[in-house]
C-alpha positions as a Python dict, from the first residue, in 0.01 Angstrom:
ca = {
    (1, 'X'): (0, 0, 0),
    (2, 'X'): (296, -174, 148),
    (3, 'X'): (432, -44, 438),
    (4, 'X'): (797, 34, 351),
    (5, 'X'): (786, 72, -38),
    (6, 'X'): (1067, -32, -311),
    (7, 'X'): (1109, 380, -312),
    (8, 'X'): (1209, 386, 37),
    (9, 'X'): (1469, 145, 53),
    (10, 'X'): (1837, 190, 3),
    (11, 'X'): (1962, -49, -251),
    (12, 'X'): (2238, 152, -492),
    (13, 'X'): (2538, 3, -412),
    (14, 'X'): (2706, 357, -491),
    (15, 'X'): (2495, 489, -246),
    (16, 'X'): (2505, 252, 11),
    (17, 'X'): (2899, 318, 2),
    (18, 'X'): (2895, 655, -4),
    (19, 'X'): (2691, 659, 261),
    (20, 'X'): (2957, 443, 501),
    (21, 'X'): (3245, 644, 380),
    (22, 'X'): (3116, 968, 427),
    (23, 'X'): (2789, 997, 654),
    (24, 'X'): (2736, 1147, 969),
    (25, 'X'): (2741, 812, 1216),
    (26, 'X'): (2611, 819, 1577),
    (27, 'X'): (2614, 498, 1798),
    (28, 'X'): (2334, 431, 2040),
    (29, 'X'): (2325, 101, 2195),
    (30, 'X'): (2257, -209, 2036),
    (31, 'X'): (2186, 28, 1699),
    (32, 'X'): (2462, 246, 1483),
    (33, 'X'): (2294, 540, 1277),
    (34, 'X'): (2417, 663, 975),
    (35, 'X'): (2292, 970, 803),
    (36, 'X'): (2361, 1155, 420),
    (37, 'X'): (2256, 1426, 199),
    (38, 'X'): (2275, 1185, -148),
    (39, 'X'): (2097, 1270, -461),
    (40, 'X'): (1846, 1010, -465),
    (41, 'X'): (1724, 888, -771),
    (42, 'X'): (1301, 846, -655),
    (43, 'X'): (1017, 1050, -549),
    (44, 'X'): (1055, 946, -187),
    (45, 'X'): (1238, 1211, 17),
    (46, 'X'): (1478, 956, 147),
    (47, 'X'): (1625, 598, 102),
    (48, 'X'): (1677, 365, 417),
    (49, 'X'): (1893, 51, 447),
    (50, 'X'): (1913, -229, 787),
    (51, 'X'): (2143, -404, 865),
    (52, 'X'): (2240, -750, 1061),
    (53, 'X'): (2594, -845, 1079),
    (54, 'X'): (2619, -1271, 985),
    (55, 'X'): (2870, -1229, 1284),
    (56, 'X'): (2642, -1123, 1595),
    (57, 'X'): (2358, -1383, 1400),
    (58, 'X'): (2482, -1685, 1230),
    (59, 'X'): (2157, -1801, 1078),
    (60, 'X'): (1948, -1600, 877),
    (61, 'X'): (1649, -1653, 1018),
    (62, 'X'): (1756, -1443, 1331),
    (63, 'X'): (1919, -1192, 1109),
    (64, 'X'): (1582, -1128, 960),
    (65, 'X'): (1426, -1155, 1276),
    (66, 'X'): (1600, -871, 1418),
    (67, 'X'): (1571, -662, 1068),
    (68, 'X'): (1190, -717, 1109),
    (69, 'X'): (1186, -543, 1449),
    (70, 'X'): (1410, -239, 1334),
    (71, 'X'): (1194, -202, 1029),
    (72, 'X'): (870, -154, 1261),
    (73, 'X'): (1057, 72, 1561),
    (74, 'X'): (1161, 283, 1235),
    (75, 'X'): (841, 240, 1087),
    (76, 'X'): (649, 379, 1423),
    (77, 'X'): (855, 674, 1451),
    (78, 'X'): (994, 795, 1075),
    (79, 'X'): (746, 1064, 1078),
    (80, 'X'): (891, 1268, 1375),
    (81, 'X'): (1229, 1164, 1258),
    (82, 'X'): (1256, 1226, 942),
    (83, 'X'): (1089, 1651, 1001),
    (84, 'X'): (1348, 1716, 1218),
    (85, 'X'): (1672, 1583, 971),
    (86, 'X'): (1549, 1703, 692),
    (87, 'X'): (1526, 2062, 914),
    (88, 'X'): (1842, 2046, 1090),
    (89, 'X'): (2048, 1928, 782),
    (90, 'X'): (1856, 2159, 500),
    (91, 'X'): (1852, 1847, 244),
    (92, 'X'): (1574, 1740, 5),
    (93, 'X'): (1698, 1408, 0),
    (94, 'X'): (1897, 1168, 277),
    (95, 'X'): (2011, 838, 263),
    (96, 'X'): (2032, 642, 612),
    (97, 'X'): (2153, 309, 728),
    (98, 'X'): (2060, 168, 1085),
    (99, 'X'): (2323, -97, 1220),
    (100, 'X'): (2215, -364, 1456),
    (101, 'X'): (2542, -404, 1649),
    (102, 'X'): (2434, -621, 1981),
    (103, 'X'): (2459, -993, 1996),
    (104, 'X'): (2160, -1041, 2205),
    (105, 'X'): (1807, -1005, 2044),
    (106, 'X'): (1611, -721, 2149),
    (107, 'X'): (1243, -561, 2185),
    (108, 'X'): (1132, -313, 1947),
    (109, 'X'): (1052, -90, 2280),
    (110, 'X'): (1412, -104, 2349),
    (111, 'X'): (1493, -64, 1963),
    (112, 'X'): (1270, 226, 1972),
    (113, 'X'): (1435, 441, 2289),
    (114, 'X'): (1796, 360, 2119),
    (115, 'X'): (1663, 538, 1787),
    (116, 'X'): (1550, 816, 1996),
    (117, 'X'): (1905, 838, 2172),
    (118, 'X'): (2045, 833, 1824),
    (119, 'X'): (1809, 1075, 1638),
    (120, 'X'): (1905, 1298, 1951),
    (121, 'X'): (2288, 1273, 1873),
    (122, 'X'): (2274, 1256, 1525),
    (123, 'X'): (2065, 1649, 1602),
    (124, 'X'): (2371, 1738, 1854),
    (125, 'X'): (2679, 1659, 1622),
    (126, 'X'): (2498, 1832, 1338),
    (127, 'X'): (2431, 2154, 1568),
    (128, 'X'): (2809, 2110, 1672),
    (129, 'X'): (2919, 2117, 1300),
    (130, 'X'): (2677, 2379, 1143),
    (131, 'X'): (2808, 2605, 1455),
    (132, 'X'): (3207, 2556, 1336),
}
């Protein structure tokens, strides 16, 4: 079985839109996290994108690179993650995109703490707004 699966990737370009319009977006060095209730067309109870900007990486190669670490710091910790969205925002269904936004290549340890930091913001603003 692979280890992130056609079903769990984000690849609707309606989606992936909707998700950078409207989504709840935290910021926790070098990664940006962005987080939606969509309908999701698939079994999987959510849909993740990553991405690389050709900016901070001109060649590809390094773009992947770095796309291939946040894949495995998401795939190490989507468990505890993912219980505690799916709690705080009451959805079925999320869509998420995680934004590589440093220019210097990074460990997946360090990867891993910033997805914490983020996971822990993305909990705060939600409390904040649920509380309005």
């Amino acid at each position: 079985m692979p280890r992130f699966p056609k079903t769990e990737r984000l690849t609707n370009k309606a989606h992936f839109e909707s998700l950078i319009k409207g989504g709840i977006s935290v910021g926790a060095y070098p990664i940006r996290l962005i987080v939606k209730e969509l309908p999701l067309s698939t079994e999987a109870p959510y849909q993740i994108a990553f991405a690389v900007g050709k900016r901070r990486f001109k060649k590809a190669t390094d773009r992947n690179h770095m796309k291939r670490r946040l894949r495995e710091a998401w795939r190490l910790n989507k468990e505890d993650f993912l219980s505690l969205l799916h709690r705080a925002l009451n959805a079925e269904k999320l869509a998420i995109l995680i934004v590589y936004t440093s220019e210097e290549k990074e460990s997946v340890e360090k990867l891993e703490k910033a997805l914490f930091k983020a996971q822990a913001r993305i909990l705060e603003k939600i409390s904040r707004s649920s509380a309005q």
